[in-house]
N, C-alpha and C positions, 0 to 999 in steps of 0.2 A: 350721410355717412360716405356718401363714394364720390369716389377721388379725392379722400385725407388717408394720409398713411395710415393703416392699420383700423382702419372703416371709424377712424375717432374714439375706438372702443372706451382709451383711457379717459376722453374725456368723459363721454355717457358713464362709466364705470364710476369715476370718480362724484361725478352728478347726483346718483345713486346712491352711494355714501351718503351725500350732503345733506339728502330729501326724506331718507330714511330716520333722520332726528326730529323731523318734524311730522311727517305722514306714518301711517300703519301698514302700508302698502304700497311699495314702487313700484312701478312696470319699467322696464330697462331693454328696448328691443336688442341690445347685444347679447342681452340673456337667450331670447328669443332664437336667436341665429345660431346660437350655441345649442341649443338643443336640436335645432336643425340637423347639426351636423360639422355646421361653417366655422372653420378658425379663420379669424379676421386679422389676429394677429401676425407681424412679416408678411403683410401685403401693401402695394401701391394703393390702393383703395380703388381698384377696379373688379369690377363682378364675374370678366372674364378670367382674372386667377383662382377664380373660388369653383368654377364650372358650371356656372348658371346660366343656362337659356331662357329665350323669353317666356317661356311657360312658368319658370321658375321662380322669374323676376315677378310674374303675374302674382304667383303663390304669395312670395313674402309679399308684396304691396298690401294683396288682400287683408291677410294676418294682422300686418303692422296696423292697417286701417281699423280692422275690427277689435283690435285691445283698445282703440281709442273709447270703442263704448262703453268699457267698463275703468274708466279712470272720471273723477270729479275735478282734474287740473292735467293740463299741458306744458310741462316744462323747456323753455327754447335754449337751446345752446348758446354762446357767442357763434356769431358766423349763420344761426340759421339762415336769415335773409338771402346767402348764395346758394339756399340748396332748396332744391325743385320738391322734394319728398318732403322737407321741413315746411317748407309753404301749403303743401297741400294738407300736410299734416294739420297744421295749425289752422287753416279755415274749415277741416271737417269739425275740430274741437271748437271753434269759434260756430258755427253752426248747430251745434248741441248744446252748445252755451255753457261749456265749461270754461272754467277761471285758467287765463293764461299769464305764465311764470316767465321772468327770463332771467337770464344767467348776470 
């Protein structure tokens, strides 16, 4: 999500949509950030406009990692492949041995 305008929201948002025709339950970490607090929306897609330190960054890594244990599939965006958090995202679900999706 960071450094794409607007932390990708529309695209995750739209994903969400899509996933929701076939699943009973989507996880959508923009949901996530949203109840945080964080609007991601009219941002460059860096974490210093939102006002997150590393302690912060620490928090949601954590989070975003631990909804991974309650999902049975991993959906990959286009573009994961350039992002550091999607990579690592995808080898802890690959390591649980859930079914990985991509766009």
């Amino acid at each position: 999500m960071r450094g794409i305008k607007d932390f990708n929201c529309h695209a995750f948002n739209a994903a969400e949509e899509r996933l929701k025709a076939d699943f009973d339950s989507v996880f959508n970490p923009v949901r996530l950030d949203e109840a945080r607090g964080l609007t991601l929306e009219g941002t460059s897609g860096c974490e210093d406009e939102l006002g997150i330190d590393h302690s912060g960054l620490i928090e949601i890594i954590r989070q975003d990692i631990e909804a991974i244990f309650q999902c049975t599939h991993i959906y990959m965006l286009k573009g994961w492949e350039n992002s550091t958090g999607a990579k690592a995202e995808k080898a802890v679900a690959e390591w649980l041995g859930l079914e990985v999706m991509y766009e």
